[in-house]
C-alpha positions as a LaTeX table, in Angstrom:
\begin{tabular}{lrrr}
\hline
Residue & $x$ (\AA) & $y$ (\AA) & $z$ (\AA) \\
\hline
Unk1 & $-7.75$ & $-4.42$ & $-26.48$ \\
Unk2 & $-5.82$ & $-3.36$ & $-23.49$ \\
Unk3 & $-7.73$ & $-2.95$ & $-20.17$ \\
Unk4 & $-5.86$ & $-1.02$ & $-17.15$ \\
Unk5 & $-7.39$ & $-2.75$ & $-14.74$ \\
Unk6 & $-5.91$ & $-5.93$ & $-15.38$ \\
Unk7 & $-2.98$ & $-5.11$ & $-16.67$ \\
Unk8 & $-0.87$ & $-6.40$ & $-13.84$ \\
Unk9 & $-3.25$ & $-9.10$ & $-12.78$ \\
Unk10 & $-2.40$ & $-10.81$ & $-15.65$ \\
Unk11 & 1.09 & $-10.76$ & $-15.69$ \\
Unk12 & 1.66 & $-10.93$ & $-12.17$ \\
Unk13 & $-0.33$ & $-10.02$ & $-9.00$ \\
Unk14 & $-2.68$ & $-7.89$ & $-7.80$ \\
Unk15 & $-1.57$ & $-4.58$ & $-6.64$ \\
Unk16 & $-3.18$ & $-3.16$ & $-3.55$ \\
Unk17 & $-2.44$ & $-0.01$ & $-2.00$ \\
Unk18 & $-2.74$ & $-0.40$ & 1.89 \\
Unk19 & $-2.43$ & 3.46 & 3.63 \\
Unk20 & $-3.74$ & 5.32 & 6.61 \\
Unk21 & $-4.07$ & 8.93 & 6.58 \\
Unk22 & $-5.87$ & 11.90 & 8.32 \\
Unk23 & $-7.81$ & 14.79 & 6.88 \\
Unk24 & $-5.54$ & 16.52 & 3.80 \\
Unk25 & $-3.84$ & 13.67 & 2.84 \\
Unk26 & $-1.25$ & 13.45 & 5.60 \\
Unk27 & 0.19 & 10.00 & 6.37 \\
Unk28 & 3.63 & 10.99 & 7.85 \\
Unk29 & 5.51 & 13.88 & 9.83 \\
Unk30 & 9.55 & 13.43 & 9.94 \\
Unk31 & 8.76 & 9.71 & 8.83 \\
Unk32 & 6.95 & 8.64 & 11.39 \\
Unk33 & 3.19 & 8.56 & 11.87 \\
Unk34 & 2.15 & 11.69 & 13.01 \\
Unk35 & $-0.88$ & 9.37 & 14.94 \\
Unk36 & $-1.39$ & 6.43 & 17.55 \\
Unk37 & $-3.65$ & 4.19 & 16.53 \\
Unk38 & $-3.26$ & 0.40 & 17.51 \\
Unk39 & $-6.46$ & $-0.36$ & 16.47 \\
Unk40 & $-5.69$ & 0.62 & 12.71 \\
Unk41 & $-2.35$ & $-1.44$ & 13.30 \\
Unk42 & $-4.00$ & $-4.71$ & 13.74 \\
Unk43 & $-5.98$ & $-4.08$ & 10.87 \\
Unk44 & $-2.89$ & $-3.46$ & 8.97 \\
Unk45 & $-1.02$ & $-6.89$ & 10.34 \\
Unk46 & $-4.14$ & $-9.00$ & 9.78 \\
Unk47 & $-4.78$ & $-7.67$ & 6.32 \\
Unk48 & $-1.39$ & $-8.22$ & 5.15 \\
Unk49 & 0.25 & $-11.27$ & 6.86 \\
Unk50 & 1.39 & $-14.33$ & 4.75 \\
Unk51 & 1.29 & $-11.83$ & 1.62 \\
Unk52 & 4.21 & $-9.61$ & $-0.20$ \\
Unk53 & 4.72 & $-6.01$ & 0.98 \\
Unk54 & 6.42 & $-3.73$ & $-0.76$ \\
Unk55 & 7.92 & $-0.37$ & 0.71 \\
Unk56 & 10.36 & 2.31 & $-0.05$ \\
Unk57 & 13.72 & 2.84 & 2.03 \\
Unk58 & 12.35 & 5.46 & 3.88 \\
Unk59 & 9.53 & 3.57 & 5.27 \\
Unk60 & 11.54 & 0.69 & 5.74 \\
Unk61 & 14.11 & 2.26 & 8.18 \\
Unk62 & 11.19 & 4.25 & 9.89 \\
Unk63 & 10.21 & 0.63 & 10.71 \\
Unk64 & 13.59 & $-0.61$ & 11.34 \\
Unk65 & 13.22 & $-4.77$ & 10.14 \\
Unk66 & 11.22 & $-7.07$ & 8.07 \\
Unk67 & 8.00 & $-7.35$ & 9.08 \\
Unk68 & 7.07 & $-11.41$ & 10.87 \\
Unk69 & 4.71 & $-13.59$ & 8.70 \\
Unk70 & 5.39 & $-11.07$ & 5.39 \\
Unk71 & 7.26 & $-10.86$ & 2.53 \\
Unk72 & 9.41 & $-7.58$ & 2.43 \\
Unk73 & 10.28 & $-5.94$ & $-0.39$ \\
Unk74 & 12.30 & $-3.05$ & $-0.19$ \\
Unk75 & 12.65 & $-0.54$ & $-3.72$ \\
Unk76 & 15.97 & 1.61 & $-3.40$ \\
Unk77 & 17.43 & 3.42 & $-5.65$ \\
Unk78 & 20.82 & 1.94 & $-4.55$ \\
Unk79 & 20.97 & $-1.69$ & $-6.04$ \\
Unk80 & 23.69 & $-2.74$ & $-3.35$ \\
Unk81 & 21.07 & $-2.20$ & $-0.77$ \\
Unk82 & 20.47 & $-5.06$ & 1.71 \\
Unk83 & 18.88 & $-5.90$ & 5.00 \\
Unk84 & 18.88 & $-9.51$ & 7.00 \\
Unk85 & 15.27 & $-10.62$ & 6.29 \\
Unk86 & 14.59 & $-8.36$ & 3.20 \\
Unk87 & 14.26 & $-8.80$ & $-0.92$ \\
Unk88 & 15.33 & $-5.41$ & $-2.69$ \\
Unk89 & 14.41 & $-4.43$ & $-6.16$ \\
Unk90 & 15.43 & $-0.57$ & $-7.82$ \\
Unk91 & 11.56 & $-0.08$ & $-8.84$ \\
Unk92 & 8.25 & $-0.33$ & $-7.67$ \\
Unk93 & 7.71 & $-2.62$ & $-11.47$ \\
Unk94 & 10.87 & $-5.02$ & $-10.44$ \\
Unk95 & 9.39 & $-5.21$ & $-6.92$ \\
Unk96 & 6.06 & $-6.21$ & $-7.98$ \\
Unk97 & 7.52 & $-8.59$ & $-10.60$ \\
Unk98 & 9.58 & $-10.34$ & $-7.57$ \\
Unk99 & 6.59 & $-10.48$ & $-5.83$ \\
Unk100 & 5.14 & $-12.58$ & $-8.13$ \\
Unk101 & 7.22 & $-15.60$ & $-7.66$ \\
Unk102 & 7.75 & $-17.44$ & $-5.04$ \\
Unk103 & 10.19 & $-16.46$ & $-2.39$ \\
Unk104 & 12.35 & $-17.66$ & 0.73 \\
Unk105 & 9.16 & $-18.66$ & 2.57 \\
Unk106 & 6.58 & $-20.46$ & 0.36 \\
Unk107 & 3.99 & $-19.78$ & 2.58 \\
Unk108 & 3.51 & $-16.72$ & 1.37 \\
Unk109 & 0.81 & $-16.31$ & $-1.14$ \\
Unk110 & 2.02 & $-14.78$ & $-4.81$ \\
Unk111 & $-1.23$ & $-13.40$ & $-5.84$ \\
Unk112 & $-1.49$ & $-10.36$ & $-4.29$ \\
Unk113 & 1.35 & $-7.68$ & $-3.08$ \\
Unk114 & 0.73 & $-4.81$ & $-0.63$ \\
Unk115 & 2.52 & $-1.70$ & $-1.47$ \\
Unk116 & 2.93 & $-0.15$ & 2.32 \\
Unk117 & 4.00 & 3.50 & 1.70 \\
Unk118 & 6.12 & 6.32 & 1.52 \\
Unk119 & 4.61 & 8.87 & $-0.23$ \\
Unk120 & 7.08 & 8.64 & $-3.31$ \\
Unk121 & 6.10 & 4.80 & $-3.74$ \\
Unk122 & 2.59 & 5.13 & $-3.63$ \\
Unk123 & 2.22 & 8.26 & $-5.97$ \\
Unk124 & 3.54 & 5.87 & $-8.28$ \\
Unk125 & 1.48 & 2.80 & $-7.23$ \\
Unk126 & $-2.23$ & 4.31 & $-7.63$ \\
Unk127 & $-1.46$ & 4.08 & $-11.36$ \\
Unk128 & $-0.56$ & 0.02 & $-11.12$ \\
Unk129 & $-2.74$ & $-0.55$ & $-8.09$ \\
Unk130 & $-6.61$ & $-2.33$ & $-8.65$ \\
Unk131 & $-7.56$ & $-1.89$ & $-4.75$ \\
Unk132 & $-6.46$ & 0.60 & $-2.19$ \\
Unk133 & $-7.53$ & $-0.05$ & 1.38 \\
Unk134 & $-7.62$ & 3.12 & 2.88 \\
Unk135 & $-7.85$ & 3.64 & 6.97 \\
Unk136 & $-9.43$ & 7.59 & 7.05 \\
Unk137 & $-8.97$ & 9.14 & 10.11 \\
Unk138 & $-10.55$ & 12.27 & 11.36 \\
Unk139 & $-7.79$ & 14.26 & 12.69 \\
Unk140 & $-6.39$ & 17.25 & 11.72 \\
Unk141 & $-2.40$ & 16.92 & 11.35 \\
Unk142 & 0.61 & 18.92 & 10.30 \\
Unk143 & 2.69 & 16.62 & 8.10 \\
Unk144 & 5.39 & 16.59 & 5.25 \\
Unk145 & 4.22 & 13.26 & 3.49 \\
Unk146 & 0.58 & 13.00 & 1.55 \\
Unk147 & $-1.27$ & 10.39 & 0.01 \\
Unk148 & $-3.48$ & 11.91 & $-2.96$ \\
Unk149 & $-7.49$ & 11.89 & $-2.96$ \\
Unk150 & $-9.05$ & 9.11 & $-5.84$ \\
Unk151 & $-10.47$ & 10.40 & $-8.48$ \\
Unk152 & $-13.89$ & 9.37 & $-8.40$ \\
Unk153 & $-13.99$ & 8.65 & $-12.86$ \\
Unk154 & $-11.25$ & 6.35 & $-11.77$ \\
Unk155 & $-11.59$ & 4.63 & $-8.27$ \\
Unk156 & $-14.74$ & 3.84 & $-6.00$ \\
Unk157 & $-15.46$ & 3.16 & $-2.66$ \\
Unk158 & $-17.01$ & $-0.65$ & $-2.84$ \\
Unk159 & $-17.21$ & $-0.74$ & 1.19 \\
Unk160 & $-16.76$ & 1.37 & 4.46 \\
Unk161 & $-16.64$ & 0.29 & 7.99 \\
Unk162 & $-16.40$ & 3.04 & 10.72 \\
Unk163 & $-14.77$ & 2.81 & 14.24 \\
Unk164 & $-14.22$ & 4.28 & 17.22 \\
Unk165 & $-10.62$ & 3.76 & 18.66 \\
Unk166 & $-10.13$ & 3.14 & 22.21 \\
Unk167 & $-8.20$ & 6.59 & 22.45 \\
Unk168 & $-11.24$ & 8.34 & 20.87 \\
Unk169 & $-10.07$ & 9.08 & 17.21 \\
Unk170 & $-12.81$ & 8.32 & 14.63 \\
Unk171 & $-11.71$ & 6.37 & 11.70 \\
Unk172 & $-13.03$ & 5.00 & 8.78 \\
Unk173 & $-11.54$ & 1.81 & 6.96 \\
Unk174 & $-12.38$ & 2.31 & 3.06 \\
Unk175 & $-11.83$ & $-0.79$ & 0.06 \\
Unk176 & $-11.15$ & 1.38 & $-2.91$ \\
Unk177 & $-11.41$ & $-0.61$ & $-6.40$ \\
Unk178 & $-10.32$ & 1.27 & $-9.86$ \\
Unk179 & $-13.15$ & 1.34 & $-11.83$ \\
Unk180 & $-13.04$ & $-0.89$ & $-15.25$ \\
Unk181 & $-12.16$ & 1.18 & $-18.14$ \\
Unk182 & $-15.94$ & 3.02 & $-19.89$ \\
Unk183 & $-16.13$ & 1.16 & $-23.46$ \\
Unk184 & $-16.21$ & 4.53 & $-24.97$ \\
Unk185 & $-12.97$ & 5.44 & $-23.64$ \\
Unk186 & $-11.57$ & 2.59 & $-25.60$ \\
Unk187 & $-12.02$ & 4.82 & $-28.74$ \\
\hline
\end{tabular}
């Protein structure tokens, strides 16, 4: 009996889906963040230091270098790809998989992996993830990336927290979990 929810937690670690975006979906313009929000920034460096992230390319060289006190995993299509403080894998599966064991620094835990964006990654992430942590911010924003709503049947909200950043956006940090599998779905 298979059960989705656990299929990568027991063959390697948990995947969690770490994104900010604003009202429609929007979580880049011309990658870049089409947003300033520090506040949301140190939420995203305390939740994911000592732990694996994974990101495509794209993000990647919107960032410009390995992130301090992570793991980064890079998924290009071009297997020759390289970076001075990176790991690269082709797919979002191999990265995940690499994740799982130990790396360079063995400080850094192995149980869970952070997949960090673009919108091409994570479209295929909320399908392997268990937990999304989702910073929802109420602004309205042109943009040429999206992040996808959760459907309800297959992801809730298990907590919210709201803020108020110091340059006046509202935002809302949301911990997403997929829901376990109904038992009559299993037939």
């Amino acid at each position: 009996m298979q059960h989705p929810s656990h299929d990568t937690s027991s063959s390697g670690p948990r995947v969690t889906i770490v994104v900010a975006r604003a009202r429609g979906g929007v979580i880049g313009a011309g990658n870049a963040l089409p947003w300033h929000l520090p506040e949301d920034l140190r939420h995203f460096r305390a939740t994911t230091l000592g732990r694996a992230i994974v990101m495509g390319r794209k993000t990647f060289e919107s960032i410009g270098k390995a992130l301090p006190g992570r793991r980064t995993i890079v998924v290009s299509r071009d297997p020759a790809w390289s970076h001075p403080g990176c790991e690269s894998a082709t797919t979002l599966r191999d990265a995940i998989a690499l994740a799982a064991q130990p790396g360079p620094d063995p400080a850094i835990a192995t149980d869970e992996v952070f997949v960090v964006g673009g919108a091409e990654l994570y479209r295929e992430a909320i399908g392997l993830a268990q937990r999304a942590i989702v910073t929802e911010i109420e602004l309205d924003v042109a943009g040429d990336a999206h992040f996808p709503e959760f459907d309800p049947a297959q992801w809730r909200a298990l907590s919210r927290s709201t803020h108020l950043a110091q340059n006046g956006l509202h935002f809302e940090i949301v911990d997403y979990r997929r829901r376990a599998p109904s038992p009559d779905a299993a037939g």
